[in-house]
C-alpha positions, -999 to +999 in steps of 0.1 A: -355+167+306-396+175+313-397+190+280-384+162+264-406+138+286-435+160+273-427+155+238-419+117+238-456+113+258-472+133+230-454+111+203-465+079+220-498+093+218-501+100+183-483+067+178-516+048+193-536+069+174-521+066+139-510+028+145-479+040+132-449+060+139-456+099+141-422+123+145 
């Protein structure tokens, strides 16, 4: 479950960075 918190925080990251969707 951290790991996958991890992951989804660095996702919503990129999001805001890209203004888009990043998987």
């Amino acid at each position: 479950a951290g790991f996958h918190n991890v992951v989804m925080t660095n996702v919503a990251i990129s999001q805001q960075e890209k203004g888009g969707i990043a998987f």
